[in-house]
C-alpha positions as CSV (number, residue, x, y, z in Angstrom):
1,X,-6.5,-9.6,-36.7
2,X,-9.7,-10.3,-35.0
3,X,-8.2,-13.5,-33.5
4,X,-6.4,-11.2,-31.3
5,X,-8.9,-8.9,-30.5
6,X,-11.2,-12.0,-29.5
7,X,-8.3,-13.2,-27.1
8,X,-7.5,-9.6,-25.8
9,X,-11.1,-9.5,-24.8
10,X,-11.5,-13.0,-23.5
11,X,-7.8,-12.7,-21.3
12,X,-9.5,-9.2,-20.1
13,X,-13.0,-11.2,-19.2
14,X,-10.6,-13.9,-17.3
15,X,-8.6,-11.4,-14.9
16,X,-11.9,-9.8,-13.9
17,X,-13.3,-13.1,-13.1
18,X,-10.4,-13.6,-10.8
19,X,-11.0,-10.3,-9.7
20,X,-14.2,-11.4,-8.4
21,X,-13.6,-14.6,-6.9
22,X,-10.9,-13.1,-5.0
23,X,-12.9,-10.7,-3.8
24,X,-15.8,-13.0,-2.5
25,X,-13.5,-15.0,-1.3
26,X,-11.6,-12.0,1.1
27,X,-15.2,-11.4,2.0
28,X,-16.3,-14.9,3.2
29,X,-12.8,-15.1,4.9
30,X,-13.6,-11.8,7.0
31,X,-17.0,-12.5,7.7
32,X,-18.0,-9.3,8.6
33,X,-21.4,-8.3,9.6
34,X,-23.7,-8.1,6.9
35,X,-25.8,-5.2,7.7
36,X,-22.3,-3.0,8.3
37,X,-20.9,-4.1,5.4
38,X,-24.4,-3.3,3.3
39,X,-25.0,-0.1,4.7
40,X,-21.0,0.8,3.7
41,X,-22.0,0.1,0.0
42,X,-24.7,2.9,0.2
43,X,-23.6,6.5,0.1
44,X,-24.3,9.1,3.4
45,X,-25.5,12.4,3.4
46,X,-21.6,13.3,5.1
47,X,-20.2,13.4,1.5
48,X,-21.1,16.4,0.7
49,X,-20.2,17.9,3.4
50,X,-16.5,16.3,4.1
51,X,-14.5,17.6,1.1
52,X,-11.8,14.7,0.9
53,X,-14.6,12.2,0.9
54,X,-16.1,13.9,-2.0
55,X,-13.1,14.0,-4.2
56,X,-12.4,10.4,-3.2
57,X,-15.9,9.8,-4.3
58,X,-15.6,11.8,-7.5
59,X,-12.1,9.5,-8.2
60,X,-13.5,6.1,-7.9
61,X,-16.3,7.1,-9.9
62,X,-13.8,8.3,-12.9
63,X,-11.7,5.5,-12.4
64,X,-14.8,3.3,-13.2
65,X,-15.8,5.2,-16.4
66,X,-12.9,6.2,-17.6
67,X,-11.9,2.6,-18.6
68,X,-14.9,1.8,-19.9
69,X,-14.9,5.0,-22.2
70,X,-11.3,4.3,-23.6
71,X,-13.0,0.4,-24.1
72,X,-16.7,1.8,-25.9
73,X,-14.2,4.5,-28.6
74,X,-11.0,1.8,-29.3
75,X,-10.4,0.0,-32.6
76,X,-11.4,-3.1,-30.5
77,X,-15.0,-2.1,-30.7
78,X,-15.1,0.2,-34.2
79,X,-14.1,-2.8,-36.1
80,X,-16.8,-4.9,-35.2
81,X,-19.1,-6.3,-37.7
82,X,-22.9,-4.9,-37.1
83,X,-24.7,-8.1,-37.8
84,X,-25.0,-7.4,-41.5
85,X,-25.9,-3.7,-40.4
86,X,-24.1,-0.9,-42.5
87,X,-23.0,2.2,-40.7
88,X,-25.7,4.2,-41.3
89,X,-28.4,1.9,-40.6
90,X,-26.4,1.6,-37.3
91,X,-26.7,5.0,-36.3
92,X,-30.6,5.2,-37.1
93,X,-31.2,2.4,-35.1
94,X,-29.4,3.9,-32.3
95,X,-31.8,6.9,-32.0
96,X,-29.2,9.3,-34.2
97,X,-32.1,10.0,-36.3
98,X,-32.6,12.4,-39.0
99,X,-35.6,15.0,-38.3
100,X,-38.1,14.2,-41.3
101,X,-38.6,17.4,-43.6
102,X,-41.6,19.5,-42.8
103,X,-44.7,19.5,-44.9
């Protein structure tokens, strides 16, 4: 069973590498100006004003988490072994600590 999980992950890993190189490569074959196409990856003040931006804005940011959050809470990830960790030691190493009992 972890055999599959191992090649889902490493098939997922693949199409965004191909994601990526297609990508750089529709860039290089554009070539368009670096400091335009720099200044488009930084957000302008005009989104907060312009309500369709904004909702675009708010849907590519979802889009990008959402996946990732289905990804971090699937059985893909819970069945992971913790590197000889149990559970709990786990969770108190991830700052999920226990208050210590007052004195």
């Amino acid at each position: 069973m972890n055999k599959g999980f191992r090649f889902l992950e490493a098939f997922v890993i693949a199409l965004l590498i191909v994601i990526a190189v297609c990508f750089a490569i529709q860039i290089a074959a554009a070539a368009p100006p670096v400091a335009a196409m720099l200044k488009g990856f930084a957000p302008s003040t005009e989104i907060f004003t312009n309500p369709e931006m904004l909702y675009l804005a708010i849907g590519i940011i979802g889009a990008t988490v959402m996946p990732h959050n289905l990804y971090l809470h699937s059985s893909i990830v819970q069945t992971r072994p913790m590197c000889g960790r149990t559970r709990a030691a786990a969770t108190r190493s991830n700052g999920r600590r226990r208050t210590p009992p007052s004195r």
